[in-house]
C-alpha positions in Angstrom: 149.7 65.8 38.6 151.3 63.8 41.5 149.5 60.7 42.3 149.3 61.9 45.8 147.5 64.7 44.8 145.0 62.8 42.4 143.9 60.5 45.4 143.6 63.6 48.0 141.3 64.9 45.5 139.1 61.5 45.1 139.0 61.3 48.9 137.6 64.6 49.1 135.3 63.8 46.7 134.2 60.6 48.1 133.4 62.4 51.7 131.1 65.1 49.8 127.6 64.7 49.4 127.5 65.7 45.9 123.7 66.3 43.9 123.6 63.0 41.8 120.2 61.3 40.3 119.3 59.6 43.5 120.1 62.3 46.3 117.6 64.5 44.2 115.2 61.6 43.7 115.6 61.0 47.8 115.2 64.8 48.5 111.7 64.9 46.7 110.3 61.7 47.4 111.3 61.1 50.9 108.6 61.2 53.9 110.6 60.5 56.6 111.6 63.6 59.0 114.9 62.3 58.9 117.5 64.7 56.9 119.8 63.1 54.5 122.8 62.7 55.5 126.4 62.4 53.5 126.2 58.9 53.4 122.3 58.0 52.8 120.8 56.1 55.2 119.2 52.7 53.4 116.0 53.6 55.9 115.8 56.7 54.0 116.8 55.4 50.6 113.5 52.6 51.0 111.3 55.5 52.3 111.9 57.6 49.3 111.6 54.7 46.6 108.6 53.2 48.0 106.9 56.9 48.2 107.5 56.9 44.6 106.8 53.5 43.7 103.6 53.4 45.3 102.7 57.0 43.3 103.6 55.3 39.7 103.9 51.4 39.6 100.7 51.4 37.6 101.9 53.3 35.1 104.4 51.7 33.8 107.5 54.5 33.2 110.0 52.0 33.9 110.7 48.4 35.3 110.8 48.1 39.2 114.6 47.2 39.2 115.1 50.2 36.6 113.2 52.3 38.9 114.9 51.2 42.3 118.3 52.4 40.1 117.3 55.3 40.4 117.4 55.6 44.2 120.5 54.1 44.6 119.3 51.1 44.9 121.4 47.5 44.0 123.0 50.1 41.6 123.1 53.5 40.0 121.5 54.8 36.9 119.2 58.1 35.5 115.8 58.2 33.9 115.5 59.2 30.3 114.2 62.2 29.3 111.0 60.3 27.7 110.5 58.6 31.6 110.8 61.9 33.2 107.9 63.3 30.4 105.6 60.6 31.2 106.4 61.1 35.5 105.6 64.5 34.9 102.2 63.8 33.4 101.1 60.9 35.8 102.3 63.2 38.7 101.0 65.9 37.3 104.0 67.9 37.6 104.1 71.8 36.8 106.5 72.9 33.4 109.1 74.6 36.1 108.9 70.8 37.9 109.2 68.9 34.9 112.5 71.6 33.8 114.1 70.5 37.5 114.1 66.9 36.9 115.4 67.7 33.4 118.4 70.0 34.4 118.9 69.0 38.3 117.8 65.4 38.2 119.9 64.4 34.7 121.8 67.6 34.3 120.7 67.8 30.5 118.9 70.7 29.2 115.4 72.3 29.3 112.5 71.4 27.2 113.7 70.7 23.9 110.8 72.7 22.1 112.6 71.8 18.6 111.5 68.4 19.1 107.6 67.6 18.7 107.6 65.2 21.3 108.6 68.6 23.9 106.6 70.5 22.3 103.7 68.2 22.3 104.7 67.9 26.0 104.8 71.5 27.1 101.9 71.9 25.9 100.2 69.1 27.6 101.6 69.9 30.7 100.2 73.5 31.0 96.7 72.0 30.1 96.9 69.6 32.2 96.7 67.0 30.2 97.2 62.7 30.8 99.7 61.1 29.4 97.2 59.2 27.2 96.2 62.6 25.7 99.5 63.4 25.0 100.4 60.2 23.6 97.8 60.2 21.0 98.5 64.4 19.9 101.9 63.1 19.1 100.4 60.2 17.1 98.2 62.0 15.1 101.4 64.8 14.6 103.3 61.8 13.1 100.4 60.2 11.1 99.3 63.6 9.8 102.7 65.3 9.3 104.3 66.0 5.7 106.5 64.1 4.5 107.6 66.8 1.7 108.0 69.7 4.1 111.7 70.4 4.3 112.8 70.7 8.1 114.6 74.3 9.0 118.0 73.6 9.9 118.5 76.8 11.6 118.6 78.5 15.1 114.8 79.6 15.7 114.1 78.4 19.7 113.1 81.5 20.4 111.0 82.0 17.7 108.9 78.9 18.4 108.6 80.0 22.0 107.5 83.3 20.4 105.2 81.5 18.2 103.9 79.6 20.8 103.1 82.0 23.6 99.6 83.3 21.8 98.4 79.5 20.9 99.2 77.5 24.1 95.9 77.9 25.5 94.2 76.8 22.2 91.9 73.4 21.9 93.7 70.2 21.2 92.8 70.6 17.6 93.5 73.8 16.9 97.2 73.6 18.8 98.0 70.7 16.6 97.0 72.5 13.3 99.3 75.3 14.6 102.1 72.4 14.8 101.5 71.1 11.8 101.7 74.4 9.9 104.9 75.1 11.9 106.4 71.7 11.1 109.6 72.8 9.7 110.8 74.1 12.6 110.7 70.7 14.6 114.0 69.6 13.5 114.6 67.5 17.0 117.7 69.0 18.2 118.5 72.6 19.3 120.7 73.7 16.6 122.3 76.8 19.2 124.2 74.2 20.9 125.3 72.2 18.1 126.7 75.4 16.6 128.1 75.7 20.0 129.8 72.5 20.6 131.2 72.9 16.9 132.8 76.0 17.7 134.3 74.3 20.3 135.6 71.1 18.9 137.2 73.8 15.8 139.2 75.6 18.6 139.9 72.4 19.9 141.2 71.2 17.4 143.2 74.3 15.9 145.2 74.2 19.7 145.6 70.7 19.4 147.2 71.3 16.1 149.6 73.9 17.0 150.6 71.9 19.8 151.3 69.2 17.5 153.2 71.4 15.3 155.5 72.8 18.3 156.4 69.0 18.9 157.4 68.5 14.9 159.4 71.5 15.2 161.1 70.5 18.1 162.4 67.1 16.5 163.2 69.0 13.0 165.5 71.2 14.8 169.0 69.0 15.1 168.3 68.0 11.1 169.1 70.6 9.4 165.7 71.5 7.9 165.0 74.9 9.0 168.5 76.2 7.8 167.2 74.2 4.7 163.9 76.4 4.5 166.0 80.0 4.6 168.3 79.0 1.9 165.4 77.3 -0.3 162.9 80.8 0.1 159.8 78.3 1.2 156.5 79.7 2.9 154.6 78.6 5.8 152.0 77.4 3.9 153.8 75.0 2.1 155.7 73.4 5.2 153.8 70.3 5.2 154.6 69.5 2.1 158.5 70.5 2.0 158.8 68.5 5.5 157.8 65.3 3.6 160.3 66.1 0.5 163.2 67.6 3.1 162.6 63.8 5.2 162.9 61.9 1.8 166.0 63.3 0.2 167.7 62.8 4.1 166.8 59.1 4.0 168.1 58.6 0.4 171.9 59.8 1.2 174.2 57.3 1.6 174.5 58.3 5.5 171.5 59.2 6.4 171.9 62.0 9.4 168.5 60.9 10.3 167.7 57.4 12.6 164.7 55.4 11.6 163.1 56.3 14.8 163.5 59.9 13.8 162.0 59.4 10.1 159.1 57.6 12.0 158.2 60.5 14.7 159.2 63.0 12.0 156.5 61.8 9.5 154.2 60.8 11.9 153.4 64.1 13.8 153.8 65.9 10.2 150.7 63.6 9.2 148.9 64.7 12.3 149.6 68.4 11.8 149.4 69.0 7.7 146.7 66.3 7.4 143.8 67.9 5.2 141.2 65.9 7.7 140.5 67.4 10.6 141.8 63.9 12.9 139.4 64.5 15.7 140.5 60.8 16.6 143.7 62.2 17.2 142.2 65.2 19.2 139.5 62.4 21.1 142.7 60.5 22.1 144.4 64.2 23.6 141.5 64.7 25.6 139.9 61.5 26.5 142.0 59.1 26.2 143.4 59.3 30.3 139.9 59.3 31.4 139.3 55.4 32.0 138.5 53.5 35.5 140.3 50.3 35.7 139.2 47.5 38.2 140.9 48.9 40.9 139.7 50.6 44.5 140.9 53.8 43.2 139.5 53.0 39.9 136.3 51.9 41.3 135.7 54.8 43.3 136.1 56.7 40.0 134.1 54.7 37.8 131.1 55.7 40.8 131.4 59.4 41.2 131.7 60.1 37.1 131.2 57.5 35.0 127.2 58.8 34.5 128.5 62.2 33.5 131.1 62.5 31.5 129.7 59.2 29.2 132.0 57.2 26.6 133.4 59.6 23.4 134.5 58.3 21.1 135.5 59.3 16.9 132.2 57.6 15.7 130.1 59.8 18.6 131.4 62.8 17.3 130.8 62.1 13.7 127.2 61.1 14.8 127.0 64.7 16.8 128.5 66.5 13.3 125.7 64.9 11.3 122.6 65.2 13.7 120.8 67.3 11.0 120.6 64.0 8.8 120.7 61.1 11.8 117.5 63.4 13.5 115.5 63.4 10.7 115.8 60.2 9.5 114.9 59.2 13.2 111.9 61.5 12.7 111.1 60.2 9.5 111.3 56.4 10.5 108.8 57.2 13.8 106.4 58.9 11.2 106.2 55.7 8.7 106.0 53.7 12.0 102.9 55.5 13.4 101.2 56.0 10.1 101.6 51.6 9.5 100.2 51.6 13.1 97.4 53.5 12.4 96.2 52.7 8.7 94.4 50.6 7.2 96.8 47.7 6.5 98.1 47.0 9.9 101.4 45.2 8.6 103.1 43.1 11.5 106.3 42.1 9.7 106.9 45.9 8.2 106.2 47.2 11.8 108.8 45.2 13.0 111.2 45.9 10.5 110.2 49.8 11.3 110.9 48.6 15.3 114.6 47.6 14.3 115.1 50.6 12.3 114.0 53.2 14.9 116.4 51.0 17.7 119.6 51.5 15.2 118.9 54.9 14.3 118.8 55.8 17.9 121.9 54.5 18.6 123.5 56.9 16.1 121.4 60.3 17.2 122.5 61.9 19.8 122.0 64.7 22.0 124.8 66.9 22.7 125.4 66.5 26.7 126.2 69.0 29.2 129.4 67.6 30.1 130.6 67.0 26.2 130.2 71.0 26.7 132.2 71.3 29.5 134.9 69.1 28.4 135.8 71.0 25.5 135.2 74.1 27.5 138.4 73.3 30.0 140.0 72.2 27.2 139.9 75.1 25.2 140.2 77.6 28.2 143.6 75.8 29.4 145.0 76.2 26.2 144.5 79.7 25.7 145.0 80.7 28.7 149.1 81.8 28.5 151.3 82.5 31.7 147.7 83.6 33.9 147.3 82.7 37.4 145.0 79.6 38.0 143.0 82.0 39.9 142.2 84.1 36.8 142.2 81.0 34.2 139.4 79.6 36.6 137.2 82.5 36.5 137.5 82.5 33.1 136.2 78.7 32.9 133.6 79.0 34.7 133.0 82.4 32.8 133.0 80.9 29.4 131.4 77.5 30.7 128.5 79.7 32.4 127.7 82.0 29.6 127.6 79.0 26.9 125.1 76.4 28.9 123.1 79.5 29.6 122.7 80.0 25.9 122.4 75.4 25.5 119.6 75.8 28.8 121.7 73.7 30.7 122.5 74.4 34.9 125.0 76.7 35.0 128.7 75.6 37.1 127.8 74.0 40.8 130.6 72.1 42.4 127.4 70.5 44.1 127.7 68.1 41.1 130.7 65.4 40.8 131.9 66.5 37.3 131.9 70.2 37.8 133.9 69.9 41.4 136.3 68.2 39.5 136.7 70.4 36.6 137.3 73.2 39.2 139.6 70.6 41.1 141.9 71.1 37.9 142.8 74.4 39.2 145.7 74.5 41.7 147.3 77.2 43.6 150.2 77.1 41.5 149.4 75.1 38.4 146.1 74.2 36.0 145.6 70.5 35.3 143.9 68.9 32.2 140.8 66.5 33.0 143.2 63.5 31.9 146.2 64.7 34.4 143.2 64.1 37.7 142.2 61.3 36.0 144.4 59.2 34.0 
């Protein structure tokens, strides 16, 4: 993409009034008449933070700086999904309130009933309950849970919501003798869109592959080796192995036909394309690797429209995401011992704090799978399979696929309201269909 074109689209961009954390903040805590405009006015900005402020400061969900953040306010930045739980019980919010902030507000995904914290929460919610009361049902879940109950690493949402519908108006006690004889289904993560994103990063990878192999074959083609393959009978399956021998016996004759150069990008993309591992460094580095926001104006203005969303990736993040099974349930396991040292009889400072440091390392390796990790892999994989179709049809067919599969995650569906997802449709031209590194590298 021209460089011309890049910046025409950035412009654009920076003249919308897209849907980020503190527009919607603004839009429901505002009490001004005054309509916000593309460019908030600070008059409104103040208004809507000191609404809120004034509503929560005595709770506690976050620091005043942390909170101003998220108006806009000497910087940008999004609640956690924990801060927007404990808004939603000091403000009393309904479940269909609490869902907005969690798919509109943060553009994650709905109540993540898998996890007993959510669970806990829904149900507090529709019972209006405080967030003291909800605080101390999840305490006594962790203190009273079993350690030797093997968690169900399978897709059963809609079975707990099943499950749920019939006990929700129970006491406290007898909903959280229902949890704790459902406990193997709280495995902390909603296993539909790991399976998902999986499926994904597999065709991903399989494209990224063949493309790889394309390039190899295009630099074998002036050495000889594919008349080399007729006349030696060798299958397909067995190319990675007879490129490494054919490379070999060149570089051993006298005069090699082959430059060093040539050896060097010859065995290097056979490496990337024969390797038994599935290299998803290589693939992170195809499909991330352009998307960065140097110090620059136009890297600036970047950096503010999208840095929130799309979020560093990385080769370790995605290993992280490919074992959440394990990284979730240790974290699960680590809050359990931490409540039940809290709460027995032996109220052991130093192993508490050792439990502290735990939980805050584990947390840095588990992971929920984001909405835009989704939609990433989604273009991707829709570009690449997409043949000689118009960019009119190949963009239907993203926001198709991308539609269809956040549905199934209960994420928002596609709305160029949002900075990441105008881009993403940005990447389809009138003539030609751009990767996410060609806008942005």
């Amino acid at each position: 993409m021209e460089e011309e074109e890049k910046r025409r689209i950035f412009h654009e961009m920076m003249q919308k009034c897209f849907m980020k954390c503190d527009r919607f903040m603004i839009e429901k805590w505002k009490t001004t008449e005054k309509t916000i405009s593309p460019v908030i006015e600070d008059e409104v900005r103040q208004n809507a933070y000191h609404n809120f402020y004034d509503k929560v400061s005595k709770a506690k969900i976050a620091s005043r700086p942390t909170i101003q953040k998220w108006f806009g306010i000497h910087g940008q930045s999004m609640p956690k999904r924990e801060q927007i739980i404990h808004l939603a019980f000091v403000c009393q919010f309904s479940v269909d309130e609490t869902r907005e902030y969690f798919m509109y507000a943060i553009s994650e995904h709905d109540f993540q009933v898998n996890d007993y914290h959510e669970m806990i929460a829904l149900y507090g919610l529709e019972n209006h309950m405080t967030y003291e009361q909800y605080k101390e049902m999840v305490a006594y879940f962790e203190q009273y849970s079993d350690w030797n109950v093997p968690v169900r690493q399978t897709a059963h949402t809609d079975e707990i919501l099943r499950r749920y519908e019939p006990v929700k108006n129970l006491d406290t006690k007898e909903f959280l003798v229902w949890m704790r004889k459902n406990e193997a289904l709280f495995k902390g993560y909603s296993m539909t869109t790991y399976q998902n994103y999986m499926a994904l990063l597999e065709k991903a990878l399989a494209f990224f592959r063949k493309d790889i192999k394309q390039c190899l074959f295009t630099a074998l083609d002036d050495t000889g080796f594919f008349s080399w393959l007729k006349s030696n009978d060798i299958k397909e399956e067995d190319y990675g192995k007879e490129i490494r021998r054919f490379i070999k016996n060149q570089t051993r004759l006298v005069k090699s036909p082959l430059s060093k150069e040539k050896v060097k990008e010859i065995q290097f993309l056979t490496k990337m394309a024969y390797s038994p591992l599935r290299r998803v460094s290589d693939l992170i580095v195809e499909i991330y690797d352009g998307i960065h926001f140097p110090h620059t104006r136009f890297g600036d203005m970047k950096r503010n429209l999208l840095q929130k969303e799309i979020g560093a990736v990385d080769a370790k993040y995605i290993s992280d995401i490919s074992s959440i099974a394990k990284q979730k349930e240790r974290e699960m396991r680590l809050l359990q011992a931490y409540t039940k040292c809290r709460t027995g009889k032996t109220d052991d400072e130093t192993k508490l704090q050792e439990l502290e440091k735990e939980i805050r390392k584990q947390r840095q390796r588990t992971h929920n799978i984001r909405r835009a990790d989704l939609l990433v892999l989604i273009h991707y994989v829709v570009l690449k399979q997409s043949g000689e179709e118009s960019p009119e049809v190949v963009k239907k067919e993203f926001v198709a696929m991308a539609d269809s599969i956040l549905n199934l995650c209960g994420m928002r569906p596609m709305d160029d309201k949002y900075p990441l997802d105008y881009l993403l449709l940005q990447c389809f031209g009138s003539v030609d269909v751009y990767t996410l590194t060609d806008v942005l590298e």
